[in-house]
PyMOL Python script that loads the backbone (N, CA, C, O; Angstrom):
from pymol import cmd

cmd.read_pdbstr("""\
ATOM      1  N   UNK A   1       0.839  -1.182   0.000  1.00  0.00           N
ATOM      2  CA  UNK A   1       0.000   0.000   0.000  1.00  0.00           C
ATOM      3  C   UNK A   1       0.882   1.242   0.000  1.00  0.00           C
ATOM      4  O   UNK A   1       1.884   1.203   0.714  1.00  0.00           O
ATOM      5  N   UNK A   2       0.654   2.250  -0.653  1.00  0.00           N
ATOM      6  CA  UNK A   2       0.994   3.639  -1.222  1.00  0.00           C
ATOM      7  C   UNK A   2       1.384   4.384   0.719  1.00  0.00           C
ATOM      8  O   UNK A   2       0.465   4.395   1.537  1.00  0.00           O
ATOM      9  N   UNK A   3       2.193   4.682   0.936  1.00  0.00           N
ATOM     10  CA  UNK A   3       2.099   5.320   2.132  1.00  0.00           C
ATOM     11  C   UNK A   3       1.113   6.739   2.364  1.00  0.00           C
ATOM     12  O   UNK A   3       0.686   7.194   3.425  1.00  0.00           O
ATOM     13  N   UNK A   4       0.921   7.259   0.926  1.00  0.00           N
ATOM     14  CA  UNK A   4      -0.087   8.010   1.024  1.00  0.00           C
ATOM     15  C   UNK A   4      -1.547   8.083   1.107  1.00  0.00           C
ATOM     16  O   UNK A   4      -2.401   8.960   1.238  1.00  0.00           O
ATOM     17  N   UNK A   5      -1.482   6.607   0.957  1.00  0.00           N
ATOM     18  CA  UNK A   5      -3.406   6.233   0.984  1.00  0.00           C
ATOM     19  C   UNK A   5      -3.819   6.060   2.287  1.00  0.00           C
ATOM     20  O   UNK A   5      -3.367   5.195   3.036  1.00  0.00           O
ATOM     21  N   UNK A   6      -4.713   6.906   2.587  1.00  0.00           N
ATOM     22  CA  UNK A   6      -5.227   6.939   4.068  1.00  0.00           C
ATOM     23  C   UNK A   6      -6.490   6.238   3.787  1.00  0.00           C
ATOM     24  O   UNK A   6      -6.931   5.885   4.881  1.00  0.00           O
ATOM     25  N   UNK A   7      -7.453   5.788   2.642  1.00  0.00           N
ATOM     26  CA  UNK A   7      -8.362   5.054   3.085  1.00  0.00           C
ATOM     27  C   UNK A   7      -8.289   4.152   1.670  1.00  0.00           C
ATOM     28  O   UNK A   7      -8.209   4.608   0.529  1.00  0.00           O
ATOM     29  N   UNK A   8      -8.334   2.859   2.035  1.00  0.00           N
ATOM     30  CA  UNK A   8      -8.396   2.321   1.038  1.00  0.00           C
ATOM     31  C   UNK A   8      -9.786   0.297   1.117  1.00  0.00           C
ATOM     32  O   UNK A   8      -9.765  -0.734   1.791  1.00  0.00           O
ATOM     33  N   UNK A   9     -10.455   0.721   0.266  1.00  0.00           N
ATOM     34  CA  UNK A   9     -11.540  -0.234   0.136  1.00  0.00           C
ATOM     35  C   UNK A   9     -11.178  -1.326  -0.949  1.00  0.00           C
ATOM     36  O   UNK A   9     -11.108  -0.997  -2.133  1.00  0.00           O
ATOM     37  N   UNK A  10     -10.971  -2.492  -0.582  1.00  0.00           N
ATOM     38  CA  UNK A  10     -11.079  -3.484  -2.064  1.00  0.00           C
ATOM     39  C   UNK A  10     -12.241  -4.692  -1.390  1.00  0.00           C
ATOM     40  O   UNK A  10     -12.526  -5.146  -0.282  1.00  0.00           O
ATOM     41  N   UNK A  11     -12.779  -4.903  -3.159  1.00  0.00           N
ATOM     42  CA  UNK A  11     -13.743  -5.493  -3.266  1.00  0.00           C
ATOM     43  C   UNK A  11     -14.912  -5.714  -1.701  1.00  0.00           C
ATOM     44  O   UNK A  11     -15.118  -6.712  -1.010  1.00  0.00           O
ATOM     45  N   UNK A  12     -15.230  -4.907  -1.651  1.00  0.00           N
ATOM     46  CA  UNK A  12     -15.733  -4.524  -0.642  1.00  0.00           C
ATOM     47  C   UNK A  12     -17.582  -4.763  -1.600  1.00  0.00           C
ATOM     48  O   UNK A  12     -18.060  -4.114  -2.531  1.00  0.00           O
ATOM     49  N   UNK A  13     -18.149  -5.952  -0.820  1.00  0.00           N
ATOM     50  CA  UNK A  13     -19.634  -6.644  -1.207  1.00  0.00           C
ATOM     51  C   UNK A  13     -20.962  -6.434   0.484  1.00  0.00           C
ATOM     52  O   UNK A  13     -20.895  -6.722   1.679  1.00  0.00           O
ATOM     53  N   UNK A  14     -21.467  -6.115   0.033  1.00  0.00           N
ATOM     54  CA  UNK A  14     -22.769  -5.923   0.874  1.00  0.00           C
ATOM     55  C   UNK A  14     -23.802  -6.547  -0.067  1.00  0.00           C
ATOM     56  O   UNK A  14     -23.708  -6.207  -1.246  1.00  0.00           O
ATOM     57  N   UNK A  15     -24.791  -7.424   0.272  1.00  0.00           N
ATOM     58  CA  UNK A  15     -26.030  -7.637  -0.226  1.00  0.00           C
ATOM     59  C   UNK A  15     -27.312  -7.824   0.690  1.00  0.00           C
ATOM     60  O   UNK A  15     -27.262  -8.613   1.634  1.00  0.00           O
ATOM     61  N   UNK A  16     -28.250  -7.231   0.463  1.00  0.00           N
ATOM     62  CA  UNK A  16     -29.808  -7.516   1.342  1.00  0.00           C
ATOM     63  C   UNK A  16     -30.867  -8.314   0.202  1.00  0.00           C
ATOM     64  O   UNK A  16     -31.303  -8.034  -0.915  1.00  0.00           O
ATOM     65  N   UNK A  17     -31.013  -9.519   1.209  1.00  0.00           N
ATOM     66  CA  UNK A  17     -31.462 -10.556   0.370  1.00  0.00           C
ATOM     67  C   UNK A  17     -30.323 -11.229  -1.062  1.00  0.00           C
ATOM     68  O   UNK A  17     -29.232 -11.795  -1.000  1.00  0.00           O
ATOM     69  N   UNK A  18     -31.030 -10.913  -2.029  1.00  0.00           N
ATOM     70  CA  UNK A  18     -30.600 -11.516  -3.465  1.00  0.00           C
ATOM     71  C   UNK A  18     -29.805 -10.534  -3.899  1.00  0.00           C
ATOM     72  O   UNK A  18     -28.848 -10.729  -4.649  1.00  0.00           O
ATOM     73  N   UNK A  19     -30.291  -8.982  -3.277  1.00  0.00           N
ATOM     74  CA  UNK A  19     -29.396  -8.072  -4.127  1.00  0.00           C
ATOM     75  C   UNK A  19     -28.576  -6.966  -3.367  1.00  0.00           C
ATOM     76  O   UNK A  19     -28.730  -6.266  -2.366  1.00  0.00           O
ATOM     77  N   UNK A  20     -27.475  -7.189  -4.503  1.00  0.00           N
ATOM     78  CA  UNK A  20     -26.551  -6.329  -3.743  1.00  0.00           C
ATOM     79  C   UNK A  20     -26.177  -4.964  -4.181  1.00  0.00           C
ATOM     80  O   UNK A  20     -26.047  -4.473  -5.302  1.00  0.00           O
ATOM     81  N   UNK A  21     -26.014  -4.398  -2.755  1.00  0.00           N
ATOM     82  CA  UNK A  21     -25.782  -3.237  -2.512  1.00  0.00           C
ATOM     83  C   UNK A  21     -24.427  -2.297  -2.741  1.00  0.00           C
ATOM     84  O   UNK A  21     -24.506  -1.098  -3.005  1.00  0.00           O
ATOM     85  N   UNK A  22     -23.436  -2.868  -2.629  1.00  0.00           N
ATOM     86  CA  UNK A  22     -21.897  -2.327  -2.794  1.00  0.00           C
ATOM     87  C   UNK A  22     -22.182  -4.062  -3.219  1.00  0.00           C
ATOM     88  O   UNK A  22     -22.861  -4.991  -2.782  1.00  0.00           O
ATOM     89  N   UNK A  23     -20.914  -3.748  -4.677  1.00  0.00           N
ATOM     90  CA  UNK A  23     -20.526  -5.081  -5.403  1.00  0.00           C
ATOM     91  C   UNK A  23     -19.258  -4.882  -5.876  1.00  0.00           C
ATOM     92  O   UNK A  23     -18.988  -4.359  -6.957  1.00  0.00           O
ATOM     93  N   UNK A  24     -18.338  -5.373  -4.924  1.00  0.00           N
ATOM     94  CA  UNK A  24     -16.770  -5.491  -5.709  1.00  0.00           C
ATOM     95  C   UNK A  24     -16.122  -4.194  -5.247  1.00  0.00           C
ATOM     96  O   UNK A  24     -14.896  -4.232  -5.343  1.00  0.00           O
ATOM     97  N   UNK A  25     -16.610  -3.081  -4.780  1.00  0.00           N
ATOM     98  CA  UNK A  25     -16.040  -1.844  -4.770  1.00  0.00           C
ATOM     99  C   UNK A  25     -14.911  -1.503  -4.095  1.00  0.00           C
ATOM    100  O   UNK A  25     -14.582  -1.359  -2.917  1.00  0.00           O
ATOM    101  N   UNK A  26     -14.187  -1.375  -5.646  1.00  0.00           N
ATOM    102  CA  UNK A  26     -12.225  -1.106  -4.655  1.00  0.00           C
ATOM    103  C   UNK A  26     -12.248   0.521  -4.834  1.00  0.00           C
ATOM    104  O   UNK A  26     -12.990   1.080  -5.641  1.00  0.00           O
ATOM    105  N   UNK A  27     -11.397   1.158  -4.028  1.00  0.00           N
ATOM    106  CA  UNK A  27     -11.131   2.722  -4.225  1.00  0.00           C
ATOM    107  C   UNK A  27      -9.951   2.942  -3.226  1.00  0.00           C
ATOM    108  O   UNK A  27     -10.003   2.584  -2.049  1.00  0.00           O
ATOM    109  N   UNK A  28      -8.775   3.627  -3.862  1.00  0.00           N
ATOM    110  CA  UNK A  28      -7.805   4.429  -2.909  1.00  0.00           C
ATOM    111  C   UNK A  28      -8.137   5.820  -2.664  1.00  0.00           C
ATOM    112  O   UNK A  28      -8.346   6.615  -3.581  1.00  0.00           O
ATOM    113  N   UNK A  29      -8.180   6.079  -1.597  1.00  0.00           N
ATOM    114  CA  UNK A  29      -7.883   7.994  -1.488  1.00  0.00           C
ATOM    115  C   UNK A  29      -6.975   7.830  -0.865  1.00  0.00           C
ATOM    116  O   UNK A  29      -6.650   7.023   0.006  1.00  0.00           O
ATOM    117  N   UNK A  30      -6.249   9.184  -1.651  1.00  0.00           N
ATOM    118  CA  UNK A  30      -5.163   9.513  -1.008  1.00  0.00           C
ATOM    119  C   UNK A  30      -5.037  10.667   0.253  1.00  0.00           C
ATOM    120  O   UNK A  30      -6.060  11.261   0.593  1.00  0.00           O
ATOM    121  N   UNK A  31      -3.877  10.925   0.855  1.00  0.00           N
ATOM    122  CA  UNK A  31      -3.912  11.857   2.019  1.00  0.00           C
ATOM    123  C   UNK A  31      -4.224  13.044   1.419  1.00  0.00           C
ATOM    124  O   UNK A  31      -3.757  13.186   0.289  1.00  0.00           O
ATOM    125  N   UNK A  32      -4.770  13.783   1.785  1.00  0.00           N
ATOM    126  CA  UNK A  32      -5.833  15.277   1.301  1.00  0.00           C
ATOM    127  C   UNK A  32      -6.414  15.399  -0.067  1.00  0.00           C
ATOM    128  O   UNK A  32      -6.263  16.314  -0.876  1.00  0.00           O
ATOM    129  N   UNK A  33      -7.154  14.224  -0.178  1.00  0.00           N
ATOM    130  CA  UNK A  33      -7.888  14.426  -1.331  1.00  0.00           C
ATOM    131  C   UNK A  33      -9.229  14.040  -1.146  1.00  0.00           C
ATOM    132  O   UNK A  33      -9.513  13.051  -0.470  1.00  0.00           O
ATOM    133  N   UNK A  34     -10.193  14.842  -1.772  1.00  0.00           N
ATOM    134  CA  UNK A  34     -11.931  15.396  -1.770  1.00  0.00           C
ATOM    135  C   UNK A  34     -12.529  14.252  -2.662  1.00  0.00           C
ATOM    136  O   UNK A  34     -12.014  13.922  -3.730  1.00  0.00           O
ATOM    137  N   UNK A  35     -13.324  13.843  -2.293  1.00  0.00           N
ATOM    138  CA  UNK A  35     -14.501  12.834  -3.158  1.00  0.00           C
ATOM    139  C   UNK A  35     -15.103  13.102  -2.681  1.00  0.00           C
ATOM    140  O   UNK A  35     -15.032  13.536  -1.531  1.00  0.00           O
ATOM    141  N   UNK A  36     -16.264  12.927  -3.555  1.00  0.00           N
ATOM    142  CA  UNK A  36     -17.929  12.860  -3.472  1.00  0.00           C
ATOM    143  C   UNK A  36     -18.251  11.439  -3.799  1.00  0.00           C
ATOM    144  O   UNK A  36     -17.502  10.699  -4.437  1.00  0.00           O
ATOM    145  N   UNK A  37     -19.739  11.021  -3.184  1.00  0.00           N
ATOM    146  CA  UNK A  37     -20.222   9.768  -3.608  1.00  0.00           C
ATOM    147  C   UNK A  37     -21.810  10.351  -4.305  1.00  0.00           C
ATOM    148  O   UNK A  37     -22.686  10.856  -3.603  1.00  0.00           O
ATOM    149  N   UNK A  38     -21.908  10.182  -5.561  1.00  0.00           N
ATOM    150  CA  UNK A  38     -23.331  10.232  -5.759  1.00  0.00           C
ATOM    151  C   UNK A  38     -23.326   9.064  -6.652  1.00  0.00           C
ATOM    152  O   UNK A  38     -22.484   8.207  -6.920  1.00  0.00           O
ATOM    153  N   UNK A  39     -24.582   9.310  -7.043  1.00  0.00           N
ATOM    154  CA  UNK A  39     -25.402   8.403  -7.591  1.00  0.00           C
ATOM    155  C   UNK A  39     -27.464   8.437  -7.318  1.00  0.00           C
ATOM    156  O   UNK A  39     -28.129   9.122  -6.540  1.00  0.00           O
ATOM    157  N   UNK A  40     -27.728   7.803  -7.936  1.00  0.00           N
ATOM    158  CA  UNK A  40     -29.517   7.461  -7.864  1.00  0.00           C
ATOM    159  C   UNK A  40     -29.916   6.993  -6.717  1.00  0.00           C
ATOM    160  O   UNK A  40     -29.257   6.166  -6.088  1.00  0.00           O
ATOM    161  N   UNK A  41     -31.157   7.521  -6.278  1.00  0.00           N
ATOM    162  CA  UNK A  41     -31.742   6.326  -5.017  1.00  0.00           C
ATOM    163  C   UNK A  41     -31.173   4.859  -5.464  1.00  0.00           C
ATOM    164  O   UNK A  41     -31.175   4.359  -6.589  1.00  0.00           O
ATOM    165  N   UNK A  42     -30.631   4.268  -4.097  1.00  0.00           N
ATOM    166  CA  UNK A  42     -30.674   2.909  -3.953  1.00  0.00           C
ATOM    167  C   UNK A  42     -29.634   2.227  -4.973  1.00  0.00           C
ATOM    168  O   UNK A  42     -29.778   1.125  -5.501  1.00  0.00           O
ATOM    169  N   UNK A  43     -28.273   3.348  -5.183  1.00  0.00           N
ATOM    170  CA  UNK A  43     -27.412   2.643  -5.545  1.00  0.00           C
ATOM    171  C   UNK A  43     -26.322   2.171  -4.999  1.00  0.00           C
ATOM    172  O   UNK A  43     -25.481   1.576  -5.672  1.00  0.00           O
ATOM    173  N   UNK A  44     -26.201   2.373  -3.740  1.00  0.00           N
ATOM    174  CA  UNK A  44     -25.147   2.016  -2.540  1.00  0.00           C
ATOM    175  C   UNK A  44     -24.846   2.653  -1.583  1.00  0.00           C
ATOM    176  O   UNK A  44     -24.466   2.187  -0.509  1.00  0.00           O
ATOM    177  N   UNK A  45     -25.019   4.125  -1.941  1.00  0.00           N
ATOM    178  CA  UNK A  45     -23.998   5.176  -1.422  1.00  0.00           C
ATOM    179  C   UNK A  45     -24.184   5.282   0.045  1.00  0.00           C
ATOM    180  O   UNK A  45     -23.327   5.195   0.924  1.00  0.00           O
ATOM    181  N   UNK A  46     -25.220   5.447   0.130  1.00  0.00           N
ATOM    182  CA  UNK A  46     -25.504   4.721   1.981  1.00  0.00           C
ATOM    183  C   UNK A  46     -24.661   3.860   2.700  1.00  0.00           C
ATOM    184  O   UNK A  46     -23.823   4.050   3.581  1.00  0.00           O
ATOM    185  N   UNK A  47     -25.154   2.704   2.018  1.00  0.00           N
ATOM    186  CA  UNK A  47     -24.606   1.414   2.176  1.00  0.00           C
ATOM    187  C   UNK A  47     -22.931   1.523   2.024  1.00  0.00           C
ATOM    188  O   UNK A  47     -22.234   0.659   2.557  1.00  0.00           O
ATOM    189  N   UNK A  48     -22.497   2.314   1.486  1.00  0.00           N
ATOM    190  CA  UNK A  48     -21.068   2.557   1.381  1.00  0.00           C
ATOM    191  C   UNK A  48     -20.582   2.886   2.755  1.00  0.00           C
ATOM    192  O   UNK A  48     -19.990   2.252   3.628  1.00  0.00           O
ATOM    193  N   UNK A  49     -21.022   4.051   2.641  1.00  0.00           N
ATOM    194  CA  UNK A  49     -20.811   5.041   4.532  1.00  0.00           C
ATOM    195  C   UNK A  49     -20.902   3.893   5.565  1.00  0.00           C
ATOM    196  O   UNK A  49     -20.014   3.508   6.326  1.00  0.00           O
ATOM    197  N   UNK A  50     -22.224   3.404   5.424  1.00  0.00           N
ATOM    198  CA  UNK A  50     -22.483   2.766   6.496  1.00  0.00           C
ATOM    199  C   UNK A  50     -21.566   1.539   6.771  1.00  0.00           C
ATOM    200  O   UNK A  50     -21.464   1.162   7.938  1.00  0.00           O
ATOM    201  N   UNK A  51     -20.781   0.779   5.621  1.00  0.00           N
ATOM    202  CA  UNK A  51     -20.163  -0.101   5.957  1.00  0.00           C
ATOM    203  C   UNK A  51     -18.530   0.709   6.669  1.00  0.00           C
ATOM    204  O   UNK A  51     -17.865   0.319   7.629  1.00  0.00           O
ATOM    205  N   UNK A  52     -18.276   1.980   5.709  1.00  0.00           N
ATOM    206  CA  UNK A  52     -17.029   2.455   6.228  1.00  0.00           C
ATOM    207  C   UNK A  52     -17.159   2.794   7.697  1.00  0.00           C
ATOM    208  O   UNK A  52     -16.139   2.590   8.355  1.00  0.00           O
ATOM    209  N   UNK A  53     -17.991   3.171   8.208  1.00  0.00           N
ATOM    210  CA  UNK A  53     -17.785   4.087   9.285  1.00  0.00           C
ATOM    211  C   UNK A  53     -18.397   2.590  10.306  1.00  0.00           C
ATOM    212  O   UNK A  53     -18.344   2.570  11.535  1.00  0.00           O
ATOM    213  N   UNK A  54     -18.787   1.780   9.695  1.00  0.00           N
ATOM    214  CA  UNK A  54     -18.610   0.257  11.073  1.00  0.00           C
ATOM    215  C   UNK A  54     -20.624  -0.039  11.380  1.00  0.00           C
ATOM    216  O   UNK A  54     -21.042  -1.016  12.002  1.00  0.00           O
ATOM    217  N   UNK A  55     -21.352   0.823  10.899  1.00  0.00           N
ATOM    218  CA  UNK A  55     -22.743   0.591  10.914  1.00  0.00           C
ATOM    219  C   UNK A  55     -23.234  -0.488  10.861  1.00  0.00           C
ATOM    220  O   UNK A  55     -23.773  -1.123  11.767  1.00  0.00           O
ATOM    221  N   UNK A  56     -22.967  -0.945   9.057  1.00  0.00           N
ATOM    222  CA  UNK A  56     -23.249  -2.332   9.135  1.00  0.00           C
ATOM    223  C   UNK A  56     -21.771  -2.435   8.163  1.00  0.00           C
ATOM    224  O   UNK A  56     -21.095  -1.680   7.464  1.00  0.00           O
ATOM    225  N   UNK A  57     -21.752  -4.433   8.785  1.00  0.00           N
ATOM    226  CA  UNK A  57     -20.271  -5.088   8.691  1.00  0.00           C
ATOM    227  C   UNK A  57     -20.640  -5.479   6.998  1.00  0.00           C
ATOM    228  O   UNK A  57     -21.785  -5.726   6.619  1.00  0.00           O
ATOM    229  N   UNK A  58     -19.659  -5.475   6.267  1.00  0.00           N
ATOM    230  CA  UNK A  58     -19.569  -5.985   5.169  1.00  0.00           C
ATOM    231  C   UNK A  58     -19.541  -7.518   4.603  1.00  0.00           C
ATOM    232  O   UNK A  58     -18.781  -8.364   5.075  1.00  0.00           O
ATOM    233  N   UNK A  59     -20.337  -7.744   3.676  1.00  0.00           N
ATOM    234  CA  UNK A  59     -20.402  -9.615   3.528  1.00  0.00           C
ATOM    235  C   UNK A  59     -19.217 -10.100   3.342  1.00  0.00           C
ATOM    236  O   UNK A  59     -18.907 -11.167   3.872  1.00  0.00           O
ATOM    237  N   UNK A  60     -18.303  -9.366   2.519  1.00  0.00           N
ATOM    238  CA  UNK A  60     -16.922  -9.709   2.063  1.00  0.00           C
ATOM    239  C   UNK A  60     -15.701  -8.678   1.478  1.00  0.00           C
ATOM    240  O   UNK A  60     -15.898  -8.489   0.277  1.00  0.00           O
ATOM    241  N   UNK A  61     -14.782  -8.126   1.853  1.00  0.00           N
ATOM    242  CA  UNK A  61     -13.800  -7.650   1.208  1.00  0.00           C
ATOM    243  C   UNK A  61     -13.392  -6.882   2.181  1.00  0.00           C
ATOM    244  O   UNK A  61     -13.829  -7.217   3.282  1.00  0.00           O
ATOM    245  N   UNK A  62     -12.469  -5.651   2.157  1.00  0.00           N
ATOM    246  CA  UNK A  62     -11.483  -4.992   3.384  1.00  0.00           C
ATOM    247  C   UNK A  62     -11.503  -3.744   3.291  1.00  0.00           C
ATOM    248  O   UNK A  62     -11.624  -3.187   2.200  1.00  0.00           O
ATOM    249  N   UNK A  63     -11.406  -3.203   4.238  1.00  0.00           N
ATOM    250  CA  UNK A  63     -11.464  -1.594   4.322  1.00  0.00           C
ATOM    251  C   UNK A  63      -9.871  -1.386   5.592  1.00  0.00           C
ATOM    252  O   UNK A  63      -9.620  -1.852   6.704  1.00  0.00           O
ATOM    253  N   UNK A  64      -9.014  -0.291   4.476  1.00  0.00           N
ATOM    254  CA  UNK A  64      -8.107  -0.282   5.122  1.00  0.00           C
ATOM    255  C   UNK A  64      -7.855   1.325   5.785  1.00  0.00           C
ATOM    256  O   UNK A  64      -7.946   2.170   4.895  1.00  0.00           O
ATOM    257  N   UNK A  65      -7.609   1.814   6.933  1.00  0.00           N
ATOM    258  CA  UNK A  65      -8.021   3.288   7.072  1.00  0.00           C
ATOM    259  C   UNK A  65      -6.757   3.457   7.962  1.00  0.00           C
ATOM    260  O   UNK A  65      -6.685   2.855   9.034  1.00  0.00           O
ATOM    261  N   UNK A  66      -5.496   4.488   7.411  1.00  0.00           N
ATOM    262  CA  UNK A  66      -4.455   5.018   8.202  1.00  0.00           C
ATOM    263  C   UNK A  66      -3.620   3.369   8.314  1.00  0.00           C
ATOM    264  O   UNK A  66      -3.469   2.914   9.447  1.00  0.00           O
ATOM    265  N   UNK A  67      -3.310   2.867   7.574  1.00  0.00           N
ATOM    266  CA  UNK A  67      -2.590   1.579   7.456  1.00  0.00           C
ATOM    267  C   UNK A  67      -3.655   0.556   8.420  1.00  0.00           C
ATOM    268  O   UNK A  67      -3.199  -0.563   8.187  1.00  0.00           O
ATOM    269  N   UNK A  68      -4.675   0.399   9.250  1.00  0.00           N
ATOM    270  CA  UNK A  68      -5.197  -0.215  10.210  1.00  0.00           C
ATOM    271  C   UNK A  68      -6.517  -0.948   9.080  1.00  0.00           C
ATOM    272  O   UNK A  68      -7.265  -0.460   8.233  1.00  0.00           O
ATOM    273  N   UNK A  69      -6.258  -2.549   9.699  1.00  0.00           N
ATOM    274  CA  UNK A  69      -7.943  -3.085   8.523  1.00  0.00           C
ATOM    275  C   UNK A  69      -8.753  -2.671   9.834  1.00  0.00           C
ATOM    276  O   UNK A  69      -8.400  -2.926  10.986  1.00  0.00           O
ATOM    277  N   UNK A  70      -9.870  -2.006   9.458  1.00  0.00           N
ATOM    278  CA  UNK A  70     -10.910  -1.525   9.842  1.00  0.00           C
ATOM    279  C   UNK A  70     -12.354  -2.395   9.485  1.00  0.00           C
ATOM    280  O   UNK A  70     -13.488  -2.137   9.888  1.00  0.00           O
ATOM    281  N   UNK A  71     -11.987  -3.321   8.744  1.00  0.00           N
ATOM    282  CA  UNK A  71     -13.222  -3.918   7.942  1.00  0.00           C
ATOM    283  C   UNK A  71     -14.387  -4.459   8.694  1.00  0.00           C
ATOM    284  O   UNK A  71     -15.564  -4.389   8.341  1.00  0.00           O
ATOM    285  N   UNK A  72     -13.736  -5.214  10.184  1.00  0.00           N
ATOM    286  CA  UNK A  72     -15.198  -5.460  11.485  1.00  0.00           C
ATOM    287  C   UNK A  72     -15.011  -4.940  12.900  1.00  0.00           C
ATOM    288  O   UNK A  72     -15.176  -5.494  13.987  1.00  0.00           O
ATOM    289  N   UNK A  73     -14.502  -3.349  12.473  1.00  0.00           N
ATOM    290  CA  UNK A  73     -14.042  -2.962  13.761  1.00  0.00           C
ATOM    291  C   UNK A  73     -15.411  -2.142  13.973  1.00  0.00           C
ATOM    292  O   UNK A  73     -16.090  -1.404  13.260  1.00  0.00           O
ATOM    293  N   UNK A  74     -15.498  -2.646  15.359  1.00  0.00           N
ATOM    294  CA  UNK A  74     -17.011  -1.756  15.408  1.00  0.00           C
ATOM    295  C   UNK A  74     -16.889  -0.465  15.535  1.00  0.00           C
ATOM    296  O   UNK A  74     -15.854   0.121  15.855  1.00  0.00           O
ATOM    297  N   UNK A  75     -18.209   0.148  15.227  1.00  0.00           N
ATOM    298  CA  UNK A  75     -18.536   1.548  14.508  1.00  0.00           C
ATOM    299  C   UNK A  75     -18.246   2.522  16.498  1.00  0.00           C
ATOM    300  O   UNK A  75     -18.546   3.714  16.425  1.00  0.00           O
ATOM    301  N   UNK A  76     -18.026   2.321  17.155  1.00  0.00           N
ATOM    302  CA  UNK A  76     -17.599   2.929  18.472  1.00  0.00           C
ATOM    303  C   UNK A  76     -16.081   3.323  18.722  1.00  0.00           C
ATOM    304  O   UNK A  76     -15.634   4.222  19.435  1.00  0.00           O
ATOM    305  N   UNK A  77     -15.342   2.290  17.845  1.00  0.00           N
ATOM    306  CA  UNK A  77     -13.938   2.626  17.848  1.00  0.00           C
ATOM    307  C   UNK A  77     -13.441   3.217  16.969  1.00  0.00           C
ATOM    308  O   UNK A  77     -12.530   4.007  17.219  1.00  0.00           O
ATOM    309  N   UNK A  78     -14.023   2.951  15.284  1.00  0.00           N
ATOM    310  CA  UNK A  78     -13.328   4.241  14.725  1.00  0.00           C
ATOM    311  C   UNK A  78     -12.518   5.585  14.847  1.00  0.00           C
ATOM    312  O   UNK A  78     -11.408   5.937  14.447  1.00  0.00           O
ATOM    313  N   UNK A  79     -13.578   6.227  15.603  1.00  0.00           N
ATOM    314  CA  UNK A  79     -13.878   7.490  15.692  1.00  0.00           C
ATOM    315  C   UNK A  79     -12.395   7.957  16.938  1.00  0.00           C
ATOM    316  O   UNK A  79     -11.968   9.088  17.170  1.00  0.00           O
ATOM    317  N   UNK A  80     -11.995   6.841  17.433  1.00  0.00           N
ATOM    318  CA  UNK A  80     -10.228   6.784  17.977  1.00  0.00           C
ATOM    319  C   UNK A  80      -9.639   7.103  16.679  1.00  0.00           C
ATOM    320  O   UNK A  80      -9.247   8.269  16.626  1.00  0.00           O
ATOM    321  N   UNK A  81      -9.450   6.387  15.565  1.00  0.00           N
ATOM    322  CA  UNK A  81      -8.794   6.651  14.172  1.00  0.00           C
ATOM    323  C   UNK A  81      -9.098   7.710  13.474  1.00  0.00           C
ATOM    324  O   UNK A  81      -8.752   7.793  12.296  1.00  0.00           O
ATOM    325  N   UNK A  82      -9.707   8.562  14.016  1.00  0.00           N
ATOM    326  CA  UNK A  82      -9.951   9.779  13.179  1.00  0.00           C
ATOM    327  C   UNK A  82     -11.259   9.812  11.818  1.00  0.00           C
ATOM    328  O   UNK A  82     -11.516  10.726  11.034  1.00  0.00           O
ATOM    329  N   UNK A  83     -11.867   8.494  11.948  1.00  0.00           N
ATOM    330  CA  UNK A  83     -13.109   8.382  11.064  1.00  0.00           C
ATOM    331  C   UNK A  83     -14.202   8.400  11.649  1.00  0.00           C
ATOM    332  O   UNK A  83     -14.500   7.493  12.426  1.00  0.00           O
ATOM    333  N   UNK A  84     -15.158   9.605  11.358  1.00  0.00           N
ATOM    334  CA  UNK A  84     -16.725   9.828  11.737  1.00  0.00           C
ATOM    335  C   UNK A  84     -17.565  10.130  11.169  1.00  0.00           C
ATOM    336  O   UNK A  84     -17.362  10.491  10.009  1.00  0.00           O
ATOM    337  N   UNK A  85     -18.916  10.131  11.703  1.00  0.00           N
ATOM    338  CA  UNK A  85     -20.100  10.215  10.628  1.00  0.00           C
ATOM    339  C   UNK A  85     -20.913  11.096  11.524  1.00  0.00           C
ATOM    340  O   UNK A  85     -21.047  11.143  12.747  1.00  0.00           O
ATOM    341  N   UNK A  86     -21.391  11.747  10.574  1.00  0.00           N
ATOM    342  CA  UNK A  86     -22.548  12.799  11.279  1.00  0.00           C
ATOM    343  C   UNK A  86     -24.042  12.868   9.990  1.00  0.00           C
ATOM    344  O   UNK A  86     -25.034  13.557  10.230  1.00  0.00           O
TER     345      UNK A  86
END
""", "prot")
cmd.dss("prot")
cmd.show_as("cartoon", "prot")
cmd.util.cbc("prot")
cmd.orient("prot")
């Protein structure tokens, strides 16, 4: 991993029921850089947050935040690592 990537997601899968919600979704950000998530009702973007920030746990893949896997760390400890949701 890039020493500059402070958050990094691979193949990162959520599904409710049959269908899924985040499918496969890899992404690096790097240290001080801006993204947006859009998209249509009910294309993940929720479901994105909610798996990053520890809401709900992901079916399969890794979320890596400040070199630390974060992927089933519950959503109470983050916020020690400097990741929060409002």
């Amino acid at each position: 991993m890039n020493s500059d990537v402070l958050l990094s997601i691979s193949d990162l899968y959520k599904a409710f029921g049959g269908v899924a919600a985040t499918n496969q979704v890899t992404l690096d950000i790097l240290d001080r850089e801006v993204h947006a998530i859009i998209g249509p009702n009910g294309a993940g973007k929720t479901t994105l947050v909610s798996q990053l920030t520890g809401v709900l746990m992901p079916d399969s893949g890794q979320i890596t935040f400040k070199g630390n896997d974060i992927t089933y760390m519950p959503a109470h400890r983050r916020p020690h690592l400097g990741m929060a949701r409002s």
